[in-house]
C-alpha positions in Angstrom: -13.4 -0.8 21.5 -12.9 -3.7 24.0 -10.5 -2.6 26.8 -7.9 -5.1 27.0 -7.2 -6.1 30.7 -2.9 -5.5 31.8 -1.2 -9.2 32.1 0.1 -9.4 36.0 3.7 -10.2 36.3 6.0 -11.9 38.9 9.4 -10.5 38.9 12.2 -12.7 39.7 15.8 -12.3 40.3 19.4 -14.2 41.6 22.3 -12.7 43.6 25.4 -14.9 43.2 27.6 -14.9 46.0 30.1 -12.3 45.7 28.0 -9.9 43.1 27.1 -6.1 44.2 23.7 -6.2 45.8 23.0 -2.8 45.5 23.8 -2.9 41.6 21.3 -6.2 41.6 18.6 -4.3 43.9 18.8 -1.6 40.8 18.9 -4.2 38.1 15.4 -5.5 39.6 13.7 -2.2 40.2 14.6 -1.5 36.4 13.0 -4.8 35.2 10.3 -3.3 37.2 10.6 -0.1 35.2 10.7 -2.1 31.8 7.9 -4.4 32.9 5.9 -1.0 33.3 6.7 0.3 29.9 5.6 -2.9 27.9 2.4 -2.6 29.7 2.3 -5.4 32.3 1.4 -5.2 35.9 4.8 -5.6 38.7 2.8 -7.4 41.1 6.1 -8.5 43.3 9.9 -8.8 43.3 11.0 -12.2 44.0 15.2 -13.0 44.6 17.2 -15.7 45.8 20.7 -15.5 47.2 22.6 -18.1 45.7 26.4 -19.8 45.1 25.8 -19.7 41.5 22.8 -20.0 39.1 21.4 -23.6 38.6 21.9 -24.6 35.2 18.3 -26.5 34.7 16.1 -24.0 37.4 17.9 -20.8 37.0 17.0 -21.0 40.8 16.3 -23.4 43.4 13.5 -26.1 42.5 12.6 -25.2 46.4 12.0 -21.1 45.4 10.3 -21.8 42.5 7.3 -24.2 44.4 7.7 -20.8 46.4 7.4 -18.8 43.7 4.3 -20.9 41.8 2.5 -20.5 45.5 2.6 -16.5 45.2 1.7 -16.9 41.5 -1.9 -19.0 42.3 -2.4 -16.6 45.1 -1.9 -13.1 43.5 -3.4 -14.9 40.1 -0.1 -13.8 38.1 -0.3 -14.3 34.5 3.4 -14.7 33.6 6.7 -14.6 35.6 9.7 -12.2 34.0 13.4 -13.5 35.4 15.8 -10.5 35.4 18.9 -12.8 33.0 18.6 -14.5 30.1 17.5 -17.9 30.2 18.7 -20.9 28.3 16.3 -22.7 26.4 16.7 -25.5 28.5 15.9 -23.5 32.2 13.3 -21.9 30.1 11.0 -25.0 29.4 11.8 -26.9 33.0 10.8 -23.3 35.0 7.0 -23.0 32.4 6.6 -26.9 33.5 6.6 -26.3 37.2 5.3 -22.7 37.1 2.3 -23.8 35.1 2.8 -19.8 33.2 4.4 -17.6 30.6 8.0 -17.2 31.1 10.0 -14.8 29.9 12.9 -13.5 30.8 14.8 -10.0 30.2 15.7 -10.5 27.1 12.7 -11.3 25.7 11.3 -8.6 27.8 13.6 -5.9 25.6 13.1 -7.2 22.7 9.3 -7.3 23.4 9.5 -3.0 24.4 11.7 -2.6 21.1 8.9 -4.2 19.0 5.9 -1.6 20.4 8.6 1.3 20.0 10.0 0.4 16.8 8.8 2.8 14.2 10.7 3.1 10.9 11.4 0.3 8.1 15.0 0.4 9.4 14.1 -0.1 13.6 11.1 -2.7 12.6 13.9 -4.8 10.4 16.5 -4.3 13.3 13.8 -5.5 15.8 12.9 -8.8 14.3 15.9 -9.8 13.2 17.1 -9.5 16.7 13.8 -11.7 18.1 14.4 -14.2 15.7 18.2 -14.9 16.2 16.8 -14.9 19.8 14.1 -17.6 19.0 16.2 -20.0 16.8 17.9 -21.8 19.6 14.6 -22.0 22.1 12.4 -23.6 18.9 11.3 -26.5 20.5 8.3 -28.5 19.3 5.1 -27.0 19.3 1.9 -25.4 20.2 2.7 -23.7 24.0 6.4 -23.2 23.8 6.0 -21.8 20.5 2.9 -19.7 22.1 5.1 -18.7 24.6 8.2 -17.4 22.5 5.9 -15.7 19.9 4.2 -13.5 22.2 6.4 -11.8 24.5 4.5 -10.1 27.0 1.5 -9.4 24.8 0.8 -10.9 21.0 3.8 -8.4 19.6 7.0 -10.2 17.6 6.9 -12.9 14.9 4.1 -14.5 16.8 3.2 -18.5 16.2 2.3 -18.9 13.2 5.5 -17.6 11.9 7.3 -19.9 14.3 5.6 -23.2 13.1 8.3 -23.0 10.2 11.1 -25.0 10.7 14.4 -24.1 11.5 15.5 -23.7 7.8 12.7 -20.9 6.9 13.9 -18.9 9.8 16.8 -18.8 9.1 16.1 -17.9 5.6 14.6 -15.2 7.1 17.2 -14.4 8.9 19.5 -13.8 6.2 17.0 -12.1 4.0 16.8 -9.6 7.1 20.7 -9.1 7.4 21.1 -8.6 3.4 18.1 -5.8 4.1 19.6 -4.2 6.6 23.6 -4.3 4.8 21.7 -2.5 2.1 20.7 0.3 4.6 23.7 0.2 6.8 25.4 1.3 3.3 23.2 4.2 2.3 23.5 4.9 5.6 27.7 4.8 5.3 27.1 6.7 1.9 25.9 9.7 3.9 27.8 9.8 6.7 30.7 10.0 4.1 29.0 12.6 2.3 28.4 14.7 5.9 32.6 14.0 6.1 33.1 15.4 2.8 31.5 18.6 3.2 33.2 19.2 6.7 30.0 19.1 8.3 30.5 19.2 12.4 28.8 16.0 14.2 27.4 15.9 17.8 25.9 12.6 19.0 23.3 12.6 21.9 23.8 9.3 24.0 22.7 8.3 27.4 20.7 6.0 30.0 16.9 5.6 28.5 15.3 8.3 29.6 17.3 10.6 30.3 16.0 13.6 28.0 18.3 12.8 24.9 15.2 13.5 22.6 13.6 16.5 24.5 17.0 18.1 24.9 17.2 17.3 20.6 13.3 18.5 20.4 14.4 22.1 22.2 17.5 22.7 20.8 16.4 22.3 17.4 13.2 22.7 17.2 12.2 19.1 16.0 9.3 16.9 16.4 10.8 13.7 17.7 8.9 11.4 19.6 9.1 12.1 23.4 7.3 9.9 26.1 8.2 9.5 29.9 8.8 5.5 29.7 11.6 3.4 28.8 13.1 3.1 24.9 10.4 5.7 24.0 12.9 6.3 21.1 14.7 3.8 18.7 15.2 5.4 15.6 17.7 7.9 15.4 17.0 11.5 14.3 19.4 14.0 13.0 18.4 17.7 12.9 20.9 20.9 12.1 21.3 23.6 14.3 22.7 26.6 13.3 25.6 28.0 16.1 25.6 31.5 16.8 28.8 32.0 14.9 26.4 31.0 11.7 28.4 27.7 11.5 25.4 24.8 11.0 26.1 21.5 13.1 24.3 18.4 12.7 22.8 16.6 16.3 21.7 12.7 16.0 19.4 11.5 18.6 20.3 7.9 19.9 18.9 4.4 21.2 18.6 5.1 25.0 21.6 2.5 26.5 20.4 0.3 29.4 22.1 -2.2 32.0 22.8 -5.9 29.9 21.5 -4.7 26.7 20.8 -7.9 24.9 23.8 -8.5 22.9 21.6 -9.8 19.6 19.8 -5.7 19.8 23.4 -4.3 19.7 24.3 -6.9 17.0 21.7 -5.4 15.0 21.3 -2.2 15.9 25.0 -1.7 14.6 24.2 0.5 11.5 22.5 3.1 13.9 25.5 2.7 16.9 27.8 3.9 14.2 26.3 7.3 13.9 28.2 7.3 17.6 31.3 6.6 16.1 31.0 9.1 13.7 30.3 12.2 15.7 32.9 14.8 16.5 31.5 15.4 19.6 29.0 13.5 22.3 26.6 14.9 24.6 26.5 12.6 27.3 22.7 13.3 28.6 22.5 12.4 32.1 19.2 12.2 34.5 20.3 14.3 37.6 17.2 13.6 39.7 18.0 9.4 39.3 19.6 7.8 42.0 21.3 5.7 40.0 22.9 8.2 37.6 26.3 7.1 38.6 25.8 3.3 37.7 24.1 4.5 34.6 26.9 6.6 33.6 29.2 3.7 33.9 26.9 1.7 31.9 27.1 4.4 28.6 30.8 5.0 29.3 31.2 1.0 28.8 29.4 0.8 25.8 31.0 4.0 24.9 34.0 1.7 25.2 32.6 -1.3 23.2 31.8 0.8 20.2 35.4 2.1 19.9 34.0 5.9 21.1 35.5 7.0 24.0 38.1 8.9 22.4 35.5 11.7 20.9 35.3 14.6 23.1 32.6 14.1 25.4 30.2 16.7 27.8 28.4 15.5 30.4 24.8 16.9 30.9 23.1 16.8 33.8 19.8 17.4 32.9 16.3 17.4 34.6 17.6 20.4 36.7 14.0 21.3 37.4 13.6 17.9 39.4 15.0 17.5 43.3 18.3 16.2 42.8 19.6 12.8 43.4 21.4 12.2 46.7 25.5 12.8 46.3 24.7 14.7 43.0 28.6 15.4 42.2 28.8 17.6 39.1 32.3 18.7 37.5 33.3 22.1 36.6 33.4 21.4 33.1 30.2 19.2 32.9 26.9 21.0 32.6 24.0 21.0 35.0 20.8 22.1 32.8 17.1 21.9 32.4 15.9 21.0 28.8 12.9 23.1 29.3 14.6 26.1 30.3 15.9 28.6 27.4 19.0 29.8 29.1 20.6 26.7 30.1 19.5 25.2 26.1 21.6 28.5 25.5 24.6 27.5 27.5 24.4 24.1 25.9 25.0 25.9 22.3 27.0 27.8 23.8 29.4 25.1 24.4 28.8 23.3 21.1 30.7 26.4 20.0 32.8 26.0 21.9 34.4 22.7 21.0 33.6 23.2 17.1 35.9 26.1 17.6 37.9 24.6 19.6 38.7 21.3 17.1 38.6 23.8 14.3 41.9 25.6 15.7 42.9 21.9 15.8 43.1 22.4 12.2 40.4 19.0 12.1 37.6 20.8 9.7 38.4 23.9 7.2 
């Protein structure tokens, strides 16, 4: 089997005048993190302090010759800018850069396309690249080359894009009619769980922060686990029986990150809703990161955005076998655990049964 040789990436990133330079320093060692996971080579981190972005250059024309310099000499393959790009900064930064550009966006998209595993998350996945791609369609041969590939050849890919506007979006709406169809079996039984009073916990938190190895000990499953980024898309649901006998059902979820792109949330509705849906949240938390807190924020936000922050909500701060971050604060009432270690998974059931009992003397199930 011929090895394929990692692309080399330039990372690139803008700090507007009265934005949070810490939160921006974090923002670029995560598009470090994601530029890891969809199996490109960080070579550098590249920023510019400016008033505002520039509406044709993203940056200054001046950083970029800076920018093309480091490229030739560190023989980067492609440059990755840490905010969306309009179509127009997009083809006016590849012209002077002489590269592949992509930007975070496309960079997500590109990770949820290598992760994406069942019918539902594959669907999900293009129809997010392609409502992406519409606007940037642009002639052909390179900027089509460039669009189709992401970081590697993964996506619709050229020869899909050579169609004109009108087939895509065809294809568009052939993918939204697919995915209504599954969105409503999906409705179907989460109406049928409601009907036979069957107790709901949803798993959320930052990507990778144990959601599906916390799921895989509780319960017992077999759901994917990998230490990277987005390792899982598609959400699992496994029962676990309480030790009052009382069976609860747990749903693993998409791992939330800092500006997901809003076309994956747009079409990663159907799955969001099993968050809406649950009785309870686990809020899974990565105790040895850092930047726990910011993450936090971030899955509280979307928490927000998805009409669920009034469900009763635990915080877990897991990874307890790791050194803990810096100004670790943890509540009395949150829970500081290690999903590897039986007694704390206990506690964890523990307070499941807890709240189902808890919301059953709210007279909410029979």
């Amino acid at each position: 089997m011929l090895y394929k040789e990692k692309e080399k990436a330039i990372l690139v990133g803008c700090i507007l005048a009265g934005e949070d330079e810490k939160r921006q320093e974090s923002s670029l060692k995560e598009l470090s993190l994601l530029t890891e996971t969809a199996e490109a080579v960080p070579l550098t981190i590249i920023s510019q302090k400016r008033q505002r972005i520039d509406p044709s250059f993203y940056i200054g024309k001046g950083k970029l010759m800076e920018i093309k310099a480091v490229a030739e000499e560190l023989e980067a393959d492609l440059v990755i800018f840490n905010d969306e790009l309009s179509p127009t900064q997009a083809r006016n930064i590849e012209n002077i850069l002489e590269r592949k550009v992509i930007d975070r966006t496309q960079l997500i998209l590109d990770i949820f396309a290598m992760r994406a595993r069942s019918k539902e998350g594959q669907l999900q996945v293009e129809l997010a690249q392609l409502k992406y791609l519409l606007p940037r369609i642009v002639g052909q041969g390179k900027s089509l080359s460039r669009l189709g590939g992401g970081i590697g050849t993964r996506g619709p890919g050229e020869t899909k894009l050579e169609a004109d506007r009108r087939h895509i979006r065809k294809r568009i709406k052939d993918l939204e009619r697919a995915l209504d169809k599954i969105a409503a079996h999906r409705q179907r039984y989460r109406e049928r769980r409601r009907k036979n009073n069957l107790f709901q916990v949803a798993l959320v938190g930052y990507t990778n922060a144990g959601k599906s190895t916390l799921l895989n000990k509780l319960t017992e499953a077999e759901t994917y686990v990998e230490n990277k980024l987005f390792a899982t898309l598609d959400p699992t649901t496994r029962k676990l029986t309480l030790p009052i006998g009382k069976q609860v059902l747990l749903t693993d979820t998409v791992g939330f990150i800092q500006d997901l792109p809003t076309t994956l949330i747009a079409a990663f509705r159907s799955t969001l809703e099993e968050v809406k849906e649950a009785d309870l949240i686990l809020h899974v938390i990565d105790s040895s990161n850092e930047e726990h807190r910011e993450q936090m924020q971030v899955v509280e936000r979307l928490m927000e955005e998805l009409h669920a922050a009034h469900i009763p909500m635990i915080h877990l701060f897991n990874k307890r076998d790791l050194s803990p971050a810096p100004g670790l604060v943890i509540n009395q009432q949150d829970l500081y655990i290690s999903a590897f270690n039986r007694d704390d998974l206990e506690l964890v059931i523990q307070r499941i049964e807890t709240e189902y009992q808890r919301l059953n003397r709210a007279e909410r199930f029979t």
